[in-house]
Every structure is written in structure tokens, then in C-alpha cells.
C-alpha positions in Angstrom: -19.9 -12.9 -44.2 -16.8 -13.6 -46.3 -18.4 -11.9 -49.5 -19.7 -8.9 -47.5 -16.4 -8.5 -45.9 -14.3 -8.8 -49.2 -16.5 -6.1 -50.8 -16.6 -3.5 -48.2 -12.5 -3.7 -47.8 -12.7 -3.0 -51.6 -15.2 -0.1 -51.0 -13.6 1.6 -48.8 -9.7 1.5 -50.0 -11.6 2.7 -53.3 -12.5 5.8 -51.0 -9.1 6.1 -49.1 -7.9 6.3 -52.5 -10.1 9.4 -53.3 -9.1 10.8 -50.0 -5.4 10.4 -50.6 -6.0 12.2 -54.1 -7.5 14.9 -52.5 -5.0 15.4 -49.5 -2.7 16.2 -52.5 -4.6 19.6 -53.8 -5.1 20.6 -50.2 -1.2 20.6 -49.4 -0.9 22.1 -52.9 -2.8 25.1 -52.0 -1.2 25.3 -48.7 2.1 25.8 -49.8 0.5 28.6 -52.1 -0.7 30.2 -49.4 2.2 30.0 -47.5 4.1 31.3 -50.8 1.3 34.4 -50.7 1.7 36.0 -47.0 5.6 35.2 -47.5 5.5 37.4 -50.5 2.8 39.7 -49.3 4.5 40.3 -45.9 8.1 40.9 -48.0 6.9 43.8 -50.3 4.6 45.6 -47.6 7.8 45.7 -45.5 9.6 46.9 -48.6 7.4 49.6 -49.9 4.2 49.8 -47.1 1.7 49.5 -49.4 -1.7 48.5 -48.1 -2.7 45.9 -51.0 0.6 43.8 -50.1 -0.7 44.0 -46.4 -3.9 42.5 -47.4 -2.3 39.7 -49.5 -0.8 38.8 -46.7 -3.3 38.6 -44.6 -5.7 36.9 -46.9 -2.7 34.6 -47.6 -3.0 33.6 -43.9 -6.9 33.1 -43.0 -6.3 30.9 -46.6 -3.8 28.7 -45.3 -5.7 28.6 -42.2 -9.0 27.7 -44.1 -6.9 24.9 -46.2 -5.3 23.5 -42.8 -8.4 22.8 -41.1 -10.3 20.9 -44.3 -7.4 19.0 -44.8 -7.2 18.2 -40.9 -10.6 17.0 -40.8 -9.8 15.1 -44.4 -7.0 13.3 -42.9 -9.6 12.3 -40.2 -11.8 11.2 -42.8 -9.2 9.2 -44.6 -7.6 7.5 -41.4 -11.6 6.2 -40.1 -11.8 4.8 -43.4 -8.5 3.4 -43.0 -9.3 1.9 -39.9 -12.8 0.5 -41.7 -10.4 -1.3 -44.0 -8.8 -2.9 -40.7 -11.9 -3.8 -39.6 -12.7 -5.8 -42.3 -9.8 -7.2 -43.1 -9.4 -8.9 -39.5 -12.9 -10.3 -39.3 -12.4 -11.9 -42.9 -9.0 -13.1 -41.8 -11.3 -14.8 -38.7 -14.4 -16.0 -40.4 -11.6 -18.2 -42.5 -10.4 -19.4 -39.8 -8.4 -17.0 -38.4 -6.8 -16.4 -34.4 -8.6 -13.5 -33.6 -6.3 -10.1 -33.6 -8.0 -8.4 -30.6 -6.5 -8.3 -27.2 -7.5 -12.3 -25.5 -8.7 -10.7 -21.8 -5.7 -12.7 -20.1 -5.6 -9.4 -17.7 -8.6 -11.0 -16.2 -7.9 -14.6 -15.7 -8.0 -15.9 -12.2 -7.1 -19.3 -11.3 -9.4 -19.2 -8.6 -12.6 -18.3 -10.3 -15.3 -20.8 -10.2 -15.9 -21.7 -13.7 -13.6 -19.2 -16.2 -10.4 -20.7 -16.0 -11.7 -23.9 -16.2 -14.1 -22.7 -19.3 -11.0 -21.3 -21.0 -12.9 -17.7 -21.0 -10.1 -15.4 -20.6 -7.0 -15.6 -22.5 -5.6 -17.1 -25.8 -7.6 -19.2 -27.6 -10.7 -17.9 -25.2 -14.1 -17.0 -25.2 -13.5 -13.6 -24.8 -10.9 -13.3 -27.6 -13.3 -14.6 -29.6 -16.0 -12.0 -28.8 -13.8 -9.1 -28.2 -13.9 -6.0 -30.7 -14.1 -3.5 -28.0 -12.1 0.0 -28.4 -12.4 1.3 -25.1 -11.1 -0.1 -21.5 -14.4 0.1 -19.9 -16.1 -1.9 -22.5 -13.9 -4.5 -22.1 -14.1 -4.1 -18.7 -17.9 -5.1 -18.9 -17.3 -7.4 -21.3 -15.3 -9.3 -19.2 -17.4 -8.7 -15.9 -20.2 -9.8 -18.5 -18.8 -13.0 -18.7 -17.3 -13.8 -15.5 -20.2 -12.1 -13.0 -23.6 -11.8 -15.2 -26.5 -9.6 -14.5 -29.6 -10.7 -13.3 -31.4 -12.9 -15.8 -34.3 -10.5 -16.1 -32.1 -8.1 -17.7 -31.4 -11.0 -21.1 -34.3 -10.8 -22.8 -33.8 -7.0 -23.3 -29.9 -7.8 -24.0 -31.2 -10.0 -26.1 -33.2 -7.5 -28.5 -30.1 -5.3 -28.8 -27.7 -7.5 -29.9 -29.9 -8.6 -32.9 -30.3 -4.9 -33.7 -26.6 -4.4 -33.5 -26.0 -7.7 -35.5 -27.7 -6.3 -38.1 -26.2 -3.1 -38.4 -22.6 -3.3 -39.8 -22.0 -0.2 -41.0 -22.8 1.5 -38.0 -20.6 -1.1 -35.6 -17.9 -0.8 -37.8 -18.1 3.2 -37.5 -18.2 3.2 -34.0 -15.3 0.7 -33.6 -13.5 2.7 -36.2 -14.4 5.8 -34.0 -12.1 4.1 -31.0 -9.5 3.2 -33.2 -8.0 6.5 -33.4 -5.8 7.1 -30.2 -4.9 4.2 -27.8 -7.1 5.4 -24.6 -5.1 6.5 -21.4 -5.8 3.5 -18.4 -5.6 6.3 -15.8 -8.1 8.3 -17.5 -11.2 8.0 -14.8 -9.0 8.0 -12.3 -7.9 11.5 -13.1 -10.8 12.6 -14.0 -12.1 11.6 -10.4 -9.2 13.4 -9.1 -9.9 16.5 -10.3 -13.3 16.3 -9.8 -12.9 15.4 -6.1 -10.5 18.4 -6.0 -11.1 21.3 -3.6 -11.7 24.1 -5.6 -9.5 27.5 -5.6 -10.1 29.3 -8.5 -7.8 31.8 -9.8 -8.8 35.4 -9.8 -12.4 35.9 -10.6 -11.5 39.4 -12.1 -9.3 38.2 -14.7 -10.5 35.1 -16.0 -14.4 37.4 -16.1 -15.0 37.5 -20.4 -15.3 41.3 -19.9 -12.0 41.6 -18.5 -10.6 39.4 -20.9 -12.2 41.2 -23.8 -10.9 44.8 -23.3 -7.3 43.3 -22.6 -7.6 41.4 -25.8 -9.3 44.1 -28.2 -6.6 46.3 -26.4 -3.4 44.7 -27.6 -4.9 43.5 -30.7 -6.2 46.9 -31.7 -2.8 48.7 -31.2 -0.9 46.0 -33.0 -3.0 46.3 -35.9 -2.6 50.1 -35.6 1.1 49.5 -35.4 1.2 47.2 -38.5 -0.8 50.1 -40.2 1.2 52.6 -38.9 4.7 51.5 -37.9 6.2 54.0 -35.6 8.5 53.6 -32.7 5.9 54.8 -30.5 3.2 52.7 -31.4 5.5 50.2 -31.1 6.3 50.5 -27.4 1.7 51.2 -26.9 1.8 47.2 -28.2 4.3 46.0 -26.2 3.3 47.8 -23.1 -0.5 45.9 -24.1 1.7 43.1 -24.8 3.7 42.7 -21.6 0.7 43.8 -19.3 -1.5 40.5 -20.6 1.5 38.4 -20.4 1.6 39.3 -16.5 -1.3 39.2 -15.9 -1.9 35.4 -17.3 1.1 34.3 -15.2 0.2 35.7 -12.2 -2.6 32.9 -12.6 0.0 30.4 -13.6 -0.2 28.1 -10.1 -3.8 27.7 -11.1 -2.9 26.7 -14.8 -0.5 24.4 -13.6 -3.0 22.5 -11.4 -5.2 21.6 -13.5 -2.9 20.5 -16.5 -1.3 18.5 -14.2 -4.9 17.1 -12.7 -5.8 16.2 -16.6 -2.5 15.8 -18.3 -2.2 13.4 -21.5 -6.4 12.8 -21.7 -7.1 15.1 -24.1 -6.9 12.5 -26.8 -9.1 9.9 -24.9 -11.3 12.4 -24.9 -11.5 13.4 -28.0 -12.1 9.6 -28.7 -14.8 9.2 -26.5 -16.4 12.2 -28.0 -16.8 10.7 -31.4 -18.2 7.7 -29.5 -20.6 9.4 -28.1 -21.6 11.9 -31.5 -22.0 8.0 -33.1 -24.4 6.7 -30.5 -26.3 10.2 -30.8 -26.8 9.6 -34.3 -27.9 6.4 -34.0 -32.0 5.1 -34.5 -31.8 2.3 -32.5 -35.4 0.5 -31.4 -34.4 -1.9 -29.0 -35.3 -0.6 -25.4 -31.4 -1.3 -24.3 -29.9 0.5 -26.9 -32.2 3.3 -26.8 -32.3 3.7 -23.0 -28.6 4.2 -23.3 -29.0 7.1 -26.1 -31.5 9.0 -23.9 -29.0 8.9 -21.0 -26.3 11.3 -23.3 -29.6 13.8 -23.1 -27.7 16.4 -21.0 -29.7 20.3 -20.6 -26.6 22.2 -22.6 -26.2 21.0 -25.6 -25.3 17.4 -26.7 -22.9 15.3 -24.4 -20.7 14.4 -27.4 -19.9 18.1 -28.4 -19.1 18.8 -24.1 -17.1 15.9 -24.1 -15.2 16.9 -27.0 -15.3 20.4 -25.6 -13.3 19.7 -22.5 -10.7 17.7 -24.9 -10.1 20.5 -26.9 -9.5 22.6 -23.5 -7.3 20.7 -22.3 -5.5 20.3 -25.8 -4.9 24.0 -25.5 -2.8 23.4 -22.2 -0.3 21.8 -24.1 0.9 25.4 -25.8 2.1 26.0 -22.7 5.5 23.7 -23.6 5.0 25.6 -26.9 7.4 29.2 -25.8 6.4 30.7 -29.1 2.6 29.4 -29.0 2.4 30.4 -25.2 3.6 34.0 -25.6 1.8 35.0 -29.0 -2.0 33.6 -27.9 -1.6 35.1 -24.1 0.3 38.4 -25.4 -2.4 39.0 -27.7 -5.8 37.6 -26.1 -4.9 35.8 -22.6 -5.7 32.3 -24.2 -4.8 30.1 -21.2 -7.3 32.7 -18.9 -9.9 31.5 -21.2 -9.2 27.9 -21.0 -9.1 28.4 -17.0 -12.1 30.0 -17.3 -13.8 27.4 -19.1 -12.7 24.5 -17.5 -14.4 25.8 -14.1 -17.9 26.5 -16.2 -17.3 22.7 -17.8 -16.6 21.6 -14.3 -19.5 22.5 -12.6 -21.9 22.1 -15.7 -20.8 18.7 -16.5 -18.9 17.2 -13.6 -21.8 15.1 -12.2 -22.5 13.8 -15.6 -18.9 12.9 -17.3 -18.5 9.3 -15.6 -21.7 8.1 -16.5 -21.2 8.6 -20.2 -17.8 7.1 -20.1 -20.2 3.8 -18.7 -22.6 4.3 -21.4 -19.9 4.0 -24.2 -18.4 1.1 -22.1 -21.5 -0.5 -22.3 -22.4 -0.1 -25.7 -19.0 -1.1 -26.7 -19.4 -4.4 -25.2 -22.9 -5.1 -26.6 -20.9 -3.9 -30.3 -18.5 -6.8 -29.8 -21.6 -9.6 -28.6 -23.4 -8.0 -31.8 -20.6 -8.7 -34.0 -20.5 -12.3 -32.6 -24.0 -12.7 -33.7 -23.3 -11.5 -36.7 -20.4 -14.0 -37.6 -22.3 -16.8 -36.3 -25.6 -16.1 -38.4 -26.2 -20.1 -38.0 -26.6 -19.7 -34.4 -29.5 -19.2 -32.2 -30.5 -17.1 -29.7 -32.0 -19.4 -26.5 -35.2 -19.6 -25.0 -35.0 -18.6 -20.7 -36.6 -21.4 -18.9 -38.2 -19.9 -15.8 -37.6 -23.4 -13.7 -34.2 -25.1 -13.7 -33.8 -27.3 -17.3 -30.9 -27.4 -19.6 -32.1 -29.2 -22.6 -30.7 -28.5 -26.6 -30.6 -29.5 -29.8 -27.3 -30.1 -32.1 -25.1 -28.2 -28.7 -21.5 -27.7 -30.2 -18.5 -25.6 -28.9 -18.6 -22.4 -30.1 -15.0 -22.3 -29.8 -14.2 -25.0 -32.2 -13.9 -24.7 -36.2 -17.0 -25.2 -38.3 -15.4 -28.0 -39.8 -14.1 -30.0 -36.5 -17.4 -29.2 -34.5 -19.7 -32.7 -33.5 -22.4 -31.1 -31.9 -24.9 -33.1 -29.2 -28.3 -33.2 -28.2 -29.2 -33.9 -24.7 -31.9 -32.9 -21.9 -31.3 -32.5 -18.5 -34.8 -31.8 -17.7 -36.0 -35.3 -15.8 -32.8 -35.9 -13.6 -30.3 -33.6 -11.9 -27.0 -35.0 -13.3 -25.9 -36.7 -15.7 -23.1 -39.0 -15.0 -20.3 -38.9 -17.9 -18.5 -42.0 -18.5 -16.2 -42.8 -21.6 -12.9 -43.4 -22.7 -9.5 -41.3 -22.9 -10.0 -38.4 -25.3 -13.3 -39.4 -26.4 -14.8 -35.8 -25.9 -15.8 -35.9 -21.8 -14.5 -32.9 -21.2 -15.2 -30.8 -24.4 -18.7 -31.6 -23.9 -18.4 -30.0 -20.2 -16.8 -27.0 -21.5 -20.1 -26.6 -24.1 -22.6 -26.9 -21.3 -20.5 -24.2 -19.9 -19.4 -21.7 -22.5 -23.0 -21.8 -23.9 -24.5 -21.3 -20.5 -22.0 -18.2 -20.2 -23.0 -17.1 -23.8 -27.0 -17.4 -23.0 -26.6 -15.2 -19.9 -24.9 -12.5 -21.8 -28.0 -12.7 -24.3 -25.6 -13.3 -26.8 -26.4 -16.2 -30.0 -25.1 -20.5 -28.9 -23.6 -22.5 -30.6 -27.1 -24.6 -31.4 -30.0 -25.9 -33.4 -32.2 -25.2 -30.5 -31.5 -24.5 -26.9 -33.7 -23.9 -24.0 -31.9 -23.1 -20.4 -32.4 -21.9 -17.0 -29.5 -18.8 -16.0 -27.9 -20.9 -13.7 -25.6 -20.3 -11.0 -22.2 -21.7 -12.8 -20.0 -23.9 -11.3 -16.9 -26.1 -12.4 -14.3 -28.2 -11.0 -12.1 -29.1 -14.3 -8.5 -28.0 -14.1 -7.2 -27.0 -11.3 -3.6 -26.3 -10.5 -1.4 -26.7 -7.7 0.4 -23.5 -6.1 3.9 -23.4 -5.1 3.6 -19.6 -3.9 0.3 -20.8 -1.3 1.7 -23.9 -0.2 -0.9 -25.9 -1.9 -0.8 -29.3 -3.6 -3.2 -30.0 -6.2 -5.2 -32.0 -3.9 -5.4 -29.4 -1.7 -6.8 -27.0 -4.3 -9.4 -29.5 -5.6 -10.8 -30.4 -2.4 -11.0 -26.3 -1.4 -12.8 -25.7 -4.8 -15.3 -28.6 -3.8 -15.4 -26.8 -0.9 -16.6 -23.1 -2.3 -19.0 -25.3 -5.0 -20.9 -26.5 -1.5 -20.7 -23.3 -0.2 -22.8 -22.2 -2.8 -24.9 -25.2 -3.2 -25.8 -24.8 0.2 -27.3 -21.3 -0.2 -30.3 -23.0 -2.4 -29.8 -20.9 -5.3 -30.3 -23.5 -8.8 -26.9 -24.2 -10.1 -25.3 -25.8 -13.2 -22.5 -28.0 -11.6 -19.8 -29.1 -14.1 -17.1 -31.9 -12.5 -14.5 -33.6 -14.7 -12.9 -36.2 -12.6 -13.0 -35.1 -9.2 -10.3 -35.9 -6.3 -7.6 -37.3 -9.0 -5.0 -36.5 -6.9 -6.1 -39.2 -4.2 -5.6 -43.1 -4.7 -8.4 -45.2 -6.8 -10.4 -46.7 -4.0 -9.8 -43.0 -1.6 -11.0 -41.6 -4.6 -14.1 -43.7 -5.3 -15.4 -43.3 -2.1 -15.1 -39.4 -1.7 -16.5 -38.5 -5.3 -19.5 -40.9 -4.6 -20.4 -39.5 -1.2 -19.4 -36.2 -2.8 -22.4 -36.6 -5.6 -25.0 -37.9 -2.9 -24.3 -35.2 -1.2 -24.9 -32.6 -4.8 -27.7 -34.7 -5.2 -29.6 -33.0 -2.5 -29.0 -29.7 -3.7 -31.2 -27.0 -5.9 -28.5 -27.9 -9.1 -28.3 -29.7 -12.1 -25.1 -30.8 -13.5 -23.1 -33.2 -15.8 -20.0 -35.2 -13.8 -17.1 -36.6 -15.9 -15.8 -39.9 -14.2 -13.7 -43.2 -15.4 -15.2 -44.9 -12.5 -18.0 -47.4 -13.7 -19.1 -47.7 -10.3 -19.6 -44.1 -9.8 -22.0 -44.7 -12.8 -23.7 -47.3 -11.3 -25.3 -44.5 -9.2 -27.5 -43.9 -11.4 -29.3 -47.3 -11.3 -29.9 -46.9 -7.8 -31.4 -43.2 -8.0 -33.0 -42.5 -11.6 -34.5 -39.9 -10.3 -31.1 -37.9 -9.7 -28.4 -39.4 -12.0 -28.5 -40.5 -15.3 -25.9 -42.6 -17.3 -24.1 -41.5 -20.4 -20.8 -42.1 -22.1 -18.8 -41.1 -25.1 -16.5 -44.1 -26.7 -13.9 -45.0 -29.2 -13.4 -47.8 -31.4 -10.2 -49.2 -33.2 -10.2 -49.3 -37.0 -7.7 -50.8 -38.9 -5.5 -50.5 -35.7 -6.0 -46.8 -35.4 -8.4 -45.1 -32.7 -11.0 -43.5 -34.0 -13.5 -41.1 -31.8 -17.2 -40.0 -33.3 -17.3 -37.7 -29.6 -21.3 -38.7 -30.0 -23.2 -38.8 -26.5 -25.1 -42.4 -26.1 -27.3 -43.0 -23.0 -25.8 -46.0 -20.7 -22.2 -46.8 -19.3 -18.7 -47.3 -21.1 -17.1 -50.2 -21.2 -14.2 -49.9 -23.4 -11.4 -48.3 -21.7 -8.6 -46.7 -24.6 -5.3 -45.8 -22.5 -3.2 -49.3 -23.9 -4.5 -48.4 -26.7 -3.9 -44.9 -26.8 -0.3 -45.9 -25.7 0.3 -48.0 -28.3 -0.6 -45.9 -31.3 1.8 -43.3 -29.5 4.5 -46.0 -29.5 5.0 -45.9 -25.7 4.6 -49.6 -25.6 
């Protein structure tokens, strides 16, 4: 991925280049333009001649022309910009990189029961690792993804459209570059539910009615034009009187314009974003059943959802002229402009009110499948795990997908003959890394995303974890207390019979050696009953001894350390049995403590 991303960032400043060249001749001819109707405008007044008139004029709808093509250029040149961005961030992160996306700490909660303890929100996280959405409802789903998972029926299909997406950068890179544009407004749905929950009370249906509007307009238009042709006092007054009476009339309605800019103010933008969201999705030829069966939802009976979308943007763009003096007196003067953006945000209201939330969750959705497809694709070496339809967790070369290429040890291991495996091993030799791998991978599998290995076949558990917990001064509750209520909500859902992955790295800490002994051991008897498999992380050897006594439940493994040349030295390898050698003088003594 490193080559492909060096060459595109070279591609595309090549054409921001080109873009920036061309910006140049466009503002060129504008200011000629500009110079044209100046001087057109100054010798008609001098000497009424019609030709100057029409230079004028035609100096106008030019600079008009050039304004709007070098609007849309600049668009042109700031996605490409963006494209650059792109690029440039995932090749800082495929060498290695922090990723430069926002980490998800706005979901964290201490009190989950597994992603706090799985590190999945916040820095250095799973999510910040998977994150590229552009949108606060994809990252929304992302993290609800994550941290509440569909039904497992649903991954196989999820599956499917996150290789599709993998394999088509260009068009996840557009539509991430799409969302780059404006930062989207957080109170956006909720004022778009506001308004839409509003009781209608339209202004008058007389005066916003096109035919009405029409002859107003054609009126005070027609006898400026007849003015500017012939300039006398008296047709002077005819266009003010036209003029004054449109002026009036539009704010007479001006409660009604009022309400709605308020209802919709600032979201005009967000739309507009979600527009080209929508346009890119619309364009798309996706095969995948997911990703299809979100393109045929945009299907709307009036044209295509992007261009209503964008539509109602534009509308409501036109309601900020009305801190413009100049803007507001000139477009309502001469055609009633803010009638007709009244006018058609009622018709978009009732056309597409019903529809308008549901294609803000479409783009959410596909946003977060953009960010698990780019995953996929900077992970190429990782595969994509097979759904076991009874309980089994069983893998080949398992590594945490969170650590570096070069630091990863990855494990193999089978859960499939015994429902826990019983973790023993000394300080820092890798007990609780290889927890948090079970874990994350379980959490990547359910999202149908790629794991971190060779081979892994895995049953969508139920997750649960008991890892590191923390004491709260606020609640009154010592750590203790907060351990022994997590055990508490893992048997609660243990008891329900659902099959559940249980992860527990060293259990009732807070509690002296023999207290604590006794309560994890009649703590994993207890487990054992239970529709779950699981790995617990202990120091207790005769915790391990458990699983001499019932094979058919626990199973011993360890991790170790050895000292070399008086230096500890950790190989974080899994080995079936017990571990007898214990690290923590050790450890001290490298540290100096002793």
C-alpha cells in the first residue's frame, strides 16, 4: 500500500497543479468582464447609445458565466486537495503512523462490558484505528458497530461488502473526499426533526402561487428594462411603484420566512455535503447485496435523492441573503426570491419529508463500512473468518491487530474441546495481550471486518470481560466493589443461556491471597456451568490445578520468561501446562528497585 499511496499523492497534486493554473485564466477573464460592464455601463450613461448598453450587459452574464466555472473548478481543486490528504495520512499510518482521525473517546464508558477493557474507544484504540468516517452518523454506527453488533446473520453479507469496498480505492477515497468539505453541523437531525414535526402554517397561498409570482416579477422587471431603455422620470416612479409593491408584499410573509430559517439555520452546508455523498453512492456499481441494497434505498419517485438533498441546501442557502440588505432588496424588488424559496421549501417538505432521515442513515451506514473497507485494505495479509454455527473459537497465527507488524508474536490455540482455558504465566509475559486478541478479533469478526490471522474460525459470541476496572470516587465505589459488580452483570448474562466468550484477567485483586483464591475458584465452577467459553488470566497455580480435576471444562496454559545473560527476556508464546517460574524479583531487580 505504501507504493500505491506514494503514487496517487503524486497524481493528484500533478492535477491540483493544473487546476491552480487554470483558476488563474478564469479570474483573468473575470476581471475583464468586470472591466467590460464598468465601461459599457459608463458610456451608455454618457451618450445612451444602445451598443454600450449591450456591452454591458453581455459583460455581466460573462462574468456570471466565468464565476460559476470557476466556482465549480475551485470545487474540483479543493476534492483533489483533500485526495492528497487522504493519501498522505494513510501512508503516514501504514509506516507506522498514530492515526489522524478522531479516536471515538466520546464513546468510551467505563462501565461497558468489554470496550474499555478492549481498549476500543479512545487513543491508541480500535476505533481510531478503523476510523475514516466523514460524517457523525457513520461514526455513530461505527462505534455502535463495535460496542453493540448486529445479529450474526447479517456478517456474512457485511462481509461481501467490505471486500468490494477494499478493493475500490478510488471510489472510497472520493467519497471520503466528498465529506471533507464542510465540518457537518451535530444538531443537524435534530433540526431537521424539528421542522418536520412542526405544525404547519403556511404563509399566504396567493402570493407564494408561481402565477402570482410571475406577473409580479415579469411586471417590475419589464418596466425596469423599459426604464433602462428609456430613462424618464416617469418610468422611473412605474419601476419603483413595481418595486416597492413586491417588496411589501414579500414582507408581509416575513414571520413565515423567519420561521423556517430559524427551524433550519446553519445546515445548508451539511447538506450540501451529504448531497455529494449521496450523488457518489448513486454513481456507484456495487455487486455486493449490502452495498447495493443501500443504493436502491436513494430510489425516491422525483428525481434522484442526491439532487433533492442538495436542492433543499441550496434553498435554504438562499435564506441567508436575507442578512445581505443589498442582496435582500434587489432579488425580492425584482422577482420576490424569498416567496419562492417559501414556496419551495413547503413542496420539498411534503415531497421529501418522510424520506430525508433515512438517507442521512444510508450515508451513515455506508460511511462506516468505507472506514472497515479501508481497514481491509491496509491489512491485505489479513483474513476474513469463517462463522462457526456452534460455540468454538479456534485460530491460526492470532496476533493483535493493534500492535506494529514488527512487534506482533502471534498464537495459535483452539478452544473447541473445553470451555476455558486457564492462563497462567509470569509478570509481563503477554497474559493479558493475548486476552485483549481473543477480544478485539472477536469484535473485528462480528463487524465482518478482516483479523488479525493466518486462519480463524469463531462463533459471534456474546462478549464479556473483567480486565481493568477502576475505582470511582464520584459513586462511592472502591475497586473491589466495582469488580465484584462487573462479576455480577457477567452472571447476569451468563445466566440468560445465550453462548458467551468470557475474558477474566486476574479476578478479585483487590481482596487478600487466600479470600481471593477461594472466590475466583468457586467463581469459575460456577462459569463452568454456563453456555460460554472463555480464557481466565490468574497467578494462582492452584486455580490452574482446576483443570486436572475437570478436563472437560478447563484447560491449562501459560506464557513464561527466562533470564539471559541477567536480563529478562519474554518470547509471549502460548505452551499448554502450568507456569512455574514466577518473574516479579526479577523484574524488580533489572528495574533497580532492589
Amino acid at each position: 500500500m505504501k507504493k500505491i499511496y506514494k503514487e496517487r499523492i503524486d497524481r493528484y497534486k500533478g492535477q491540483v497543479q493544473q487546476l491552480r493554473e487554470r483558476g488563474i485564466w478564469f479570474s483573468t477573464g473575470r476581471l475583464a468582464a468586470v472591466v467590460a460592464s464598468l465601461l459599457g455601463g459608463y458610456l451608455y450613461l454618457d451618450s445612451y447609445e444602445t451598443f454600450w448598453i449591450i456591452l454591458c450587459v453581455l459583460g455581466v452574464a460573462l462574468f456570471l458565466f466565468l464565476l460559476a466555472r470557476h466556482t465549480e473548478l475551485r470545487r474540483k481543486k479543493k476534492h483533489r486537495e483533500n485526495i492528497v490528504l487522504l493519501n498522505q495520512r494513510e501512508l503516514k499510518y501504514v509506516q507506522g503512523g498514530k492515526p489522524e482521525w478522531p479516536d471515538g473517546s466520546v464513546y468510551r464508558d467505563p462501565d461497558h462490558l468489554y470496550t474499555h477493557d478492549l481498549d476500543i474507544f479512545g487513543p491508541h484504540s480500535l476505533f481510531a484505528h478503523l476510523n475514516r468516517t466523514v460524517t457523525l452518523r457513520g461514526a455513530a454506527r461505527l462505534a455502535q458497530v463495535l460496542a453493540d453488533p448486529d445479529r450474526p446473520g447479517v456478517v456474512p453479507a457485511r462481509q461481501e461488502a467490505i471486500k468490494e469496498l477494499a478493493s475500490e480505492l478510488d471510489w472510497r477515497h472520493h467519497f471520503t473526499a466528498s465529506g471533507m468539505e464542510v465540518e457537518e453541523d451535530p444538531q443537524m437531525t435534530k433540526k431537521i426533526a424539528r421542522w418536520l414535526d412542526e405544525k404547519e402554517e403556511s404563509a399566504s397561498a396567493l402570493l407564494i402561487n408561481p402565477v402570482t409570482r410571475v406577473i409580479l416579477a415579469s411586471t417590475a422587471i419589464g418596466l425596469g428594462l423599459y426604464f433602462v431603455l428609456s430613462p424618464t422620470a416617469a418610468h422611473f416612479n412605474w419601476f419603483m411603484y413595481a418595486f416597492g409593491i413586491n417588496l411589501i408584499l414579500v414582507f408581509s410573509q416575513f414571520k413565515f420566512l423567519r420561521r423556517e430559517h430559524k427551524a433550519l439555520n446553519g445546515i445548508a452546508p451539511s447538506l450540501q455535503m451529504y448531497g455529494e455523498l449521496l450523488a457518489a453512492m448513486e454513481k456507484s456499481d456495487f455487486k455486493s447485496a449490502e452495498l447495493a441494497a443501500l443504493r436502491n434505498r436513494l430510489k425516491t419517485g422525483e428525481g434522484k435523492a442526491s439532487g433533492s438533498l442538495k436542492k433543499l441546501g441550496r434553498l435554504l442557502n438562499g435564506f441567508d441573503q436575507t442578512s445581505n440588505v443589498v442582496a435582500l432588496l434587489l432579488t425580492n424588488g425584482l422577482y420576490l426570491y424569498h416567496l419562492h424559496v417559501l414556496q419551495s421549501l413547503y413542496k420539498w417538505k411534503r415531497t421529501h419529508g418522510k424520506e430525508i432521515h433515512d438517507w442521512i442513515e444510508v450515508v451513515g451506514e455506508m460511511d462506516h463500512l468505507v472506514s472497515l473497507g479501508n481497514f481491509a485494505a491496509n491489512y491485505p495479509e489479513y483474513t476474513y473468518p469463517e462463522l462457526a454455527e456452534e460455540p468454538a473459537y479456534e485460530g491460526e497465527e492470532v496476533g493483535h491487530p493493534l500492535i506494529s507488524r514488527a512487534k506482533r508474536v502471534s498464537n495459535s490455540f483452539s478452544l473447541e474441546d473445553f470451555k476455558y482455558m486457564v492462563l497462567t504465566g509470569s509478570n509481563m509475559s503477554g497474559k493479558s495481550t493475548f486476552l485483549k486478541t481473543l477480544g478485539v478479533n472477536l469484535v473485528l469478526a462480528r463487524a465482518g471486518a478482516p483479523v488479525c490471522a493466518v486462519k480463524l474460525r469463531v462463533y459471534p459470541f456474546t462478549l464479556l470481560s473483567s480486565m481493568k476496572l477502576i475505582d470511582s470516587l464520584e459513586r462511592e465505589e472502591s475497586y473491589f466493589q466495582a469488580e465484584v459488580l462487573r462479576l455480577k452483570s457477567i452472571r447476569r448474562v451468563l445466566d440468560k443461556g445465550e453462548p458467551c466468550l468470557v475474558l477474566l484477567d486476574e479476578i478479585l485483586r483487590g481482596t487478600n491471597s487466600e479470600d481471593k483464591r477461594n472466590g475466583t475458584r468457586l467463581f469459575m465452577e460456577k462459569v463452568g456451568s454456563s453456555n460460554a467459553k472463555g480464557v481466565i488470566a490468574t497467578h494462582d497455580i492452584d486455580i490452574a490445578e482446576l483443570a486436572d480435576k475437570q478436563p472437560d471444562v478447563f484447560r491449562a496454559y501459560y506464557f513464561e520468561s527466562k533470564v539471559v545473560n541477567d536480563q529478562l527476556f519474554f518470547d509471549y508464546r502460548l505452551r499448554k501446562g502450568i507456569c512455574t517460574t514466577p518473574n516479579a524479583t526479577d523484574l524488580m531487580r533489572a528495574h533497580g528497585i532492589i
